[in-house]
N, C-alpha and C positions, 0 to 999 in steps of 0.2 A: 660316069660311074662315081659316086659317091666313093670314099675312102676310107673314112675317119669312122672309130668305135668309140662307142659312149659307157658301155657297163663298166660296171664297178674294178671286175674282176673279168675283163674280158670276155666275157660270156659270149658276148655278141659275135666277137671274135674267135673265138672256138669252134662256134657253132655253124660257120659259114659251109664248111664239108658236109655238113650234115640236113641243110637245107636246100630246097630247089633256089634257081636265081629270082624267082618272082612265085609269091605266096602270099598265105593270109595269117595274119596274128590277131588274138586279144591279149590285151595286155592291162590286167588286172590291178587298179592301187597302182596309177602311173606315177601319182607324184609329181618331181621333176621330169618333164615330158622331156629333155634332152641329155644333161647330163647325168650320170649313172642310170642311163635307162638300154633295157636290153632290148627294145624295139626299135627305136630311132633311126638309127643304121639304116632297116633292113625298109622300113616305110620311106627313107631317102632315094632309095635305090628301085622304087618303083612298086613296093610291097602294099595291100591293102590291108588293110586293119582297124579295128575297132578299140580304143583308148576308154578305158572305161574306171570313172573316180566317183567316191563318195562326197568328198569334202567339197562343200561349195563355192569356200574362198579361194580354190585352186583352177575352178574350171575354167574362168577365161583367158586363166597363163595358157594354160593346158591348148585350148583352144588357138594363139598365137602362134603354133609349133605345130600343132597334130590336127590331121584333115577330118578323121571322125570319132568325134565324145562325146561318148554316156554318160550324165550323173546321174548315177545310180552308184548304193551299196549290192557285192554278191553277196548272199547267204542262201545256205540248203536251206532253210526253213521257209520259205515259199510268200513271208508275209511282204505287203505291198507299201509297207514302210517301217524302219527302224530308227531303233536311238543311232547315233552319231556323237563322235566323244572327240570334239578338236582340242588341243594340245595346243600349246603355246610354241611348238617349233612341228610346223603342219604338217611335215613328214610322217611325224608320231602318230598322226593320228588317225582314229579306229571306232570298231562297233564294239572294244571294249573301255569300259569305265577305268578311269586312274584316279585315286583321287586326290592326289597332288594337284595338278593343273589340267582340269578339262571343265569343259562346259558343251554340256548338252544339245543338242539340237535333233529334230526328224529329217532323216531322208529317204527319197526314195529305195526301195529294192528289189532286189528280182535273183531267179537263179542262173545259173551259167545256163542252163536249159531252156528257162525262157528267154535270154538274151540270144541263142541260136534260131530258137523259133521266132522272134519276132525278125528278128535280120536278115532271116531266111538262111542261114550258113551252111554250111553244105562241106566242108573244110578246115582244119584249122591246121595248118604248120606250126605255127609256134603259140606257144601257150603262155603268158607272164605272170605269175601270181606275186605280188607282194602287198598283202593288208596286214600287216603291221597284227600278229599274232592270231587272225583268223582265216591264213593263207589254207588250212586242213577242212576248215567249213565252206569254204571258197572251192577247193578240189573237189569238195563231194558234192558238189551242188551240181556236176555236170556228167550225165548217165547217159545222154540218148546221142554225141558225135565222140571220137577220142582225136586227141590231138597228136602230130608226128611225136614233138620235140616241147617239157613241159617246164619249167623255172619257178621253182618254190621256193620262196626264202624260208628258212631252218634254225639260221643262225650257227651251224655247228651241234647240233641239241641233236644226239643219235637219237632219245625217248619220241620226240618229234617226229624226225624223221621214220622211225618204225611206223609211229601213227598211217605219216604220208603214203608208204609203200602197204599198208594195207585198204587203204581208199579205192587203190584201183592197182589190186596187186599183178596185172598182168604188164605193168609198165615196170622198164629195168633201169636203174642206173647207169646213167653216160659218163656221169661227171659228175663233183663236188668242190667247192670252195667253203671258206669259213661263214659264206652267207646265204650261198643260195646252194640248193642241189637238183642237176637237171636230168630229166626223163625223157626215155625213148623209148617208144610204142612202134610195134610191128605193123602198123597200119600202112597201108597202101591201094 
């Protein structure tokens, strides 16, 4: 058995009561596929999951660590490709514009909905969202599976969060940190 938690703020580690021992995750804007990552852990420990990133200079880190990646951006809007706005520190970077330090690029997209249909999913335990300010467009992009247990990053921004808890107002608050805030759904 794996031992060792990777999030930032423990998430991972909170969240072990609340999850079966073997499940399925996506994990939305992975970034750092190990450290501060809420998935990592639990795909150690025997977990199936889909890793799913926009940015293309990250995918084949991504890929040295994590068994199955998407590049692709999520968005509700259904189109088959977007702008892409990489950052000079890649973590930053997102489907929106800064115009300090980005430079443009297309990539693929798709929604949380067609990412279940094409995968066939049938399950989700844990749910990871972190794109870097369009974590809300990313939540609503997925209508037709619900997930146990959900992880938005917020930032601490209660306006946000209001947002979040009306997306899909039957999920309730578990937990909060000053970055992410996680969701539990009655689902079973």
């Amino acid at each position: 058995m794996y031992e060792e938690f990777h999030s930032a703020a423990h998430e991972d580690k909170h969240l072990k009561n609340y999850l079966p021992k073997r499940g399925f995750f996506i994990d939305v804007g992975v970034g750092d596929p190990v450290g501060a990552n809420n998935t990592y852990h639990y795909e150690m420990n025997g977990w199936i999951g889909l890793c799913i990133e926009a940015n293309p200079n990250i995918i084949d880190h991504i890929s040295l660590y994590r068994k199955n990646v998407l590049h692709t951006a999520i968005s509700s809007r259904g189109d088959s490709e977007t702008n892409f706005y990489i950052r000079s520190h890649q973590d930053f970077s997102t489907l929106i514009s800064h115009p300090l330090d980005s430079k443009r690029i297309q990539v693929p997209c798709m929604t949380l909905d067609e990412v279940v249909k094409k995968y066939q999913i049938k399950r989700i335990d844990l749910l990871d969202i972190d794109t870097e300010y369009t974590d809300e467009d990313t939540w609503a992009s997925l209508t037709i599976i619900r997930a146990k247990i959900v992880i938005i990053e917020f930032n601490s921004d209660e306006e946000r969060l209001e947002g979040i808890m009306k997306i899909h107002p039957d999920y309730s608050v578990l937990m909060k940190n000053v970055t992410n805030v996680i969701l539990e759904s009655d689902y079973d």
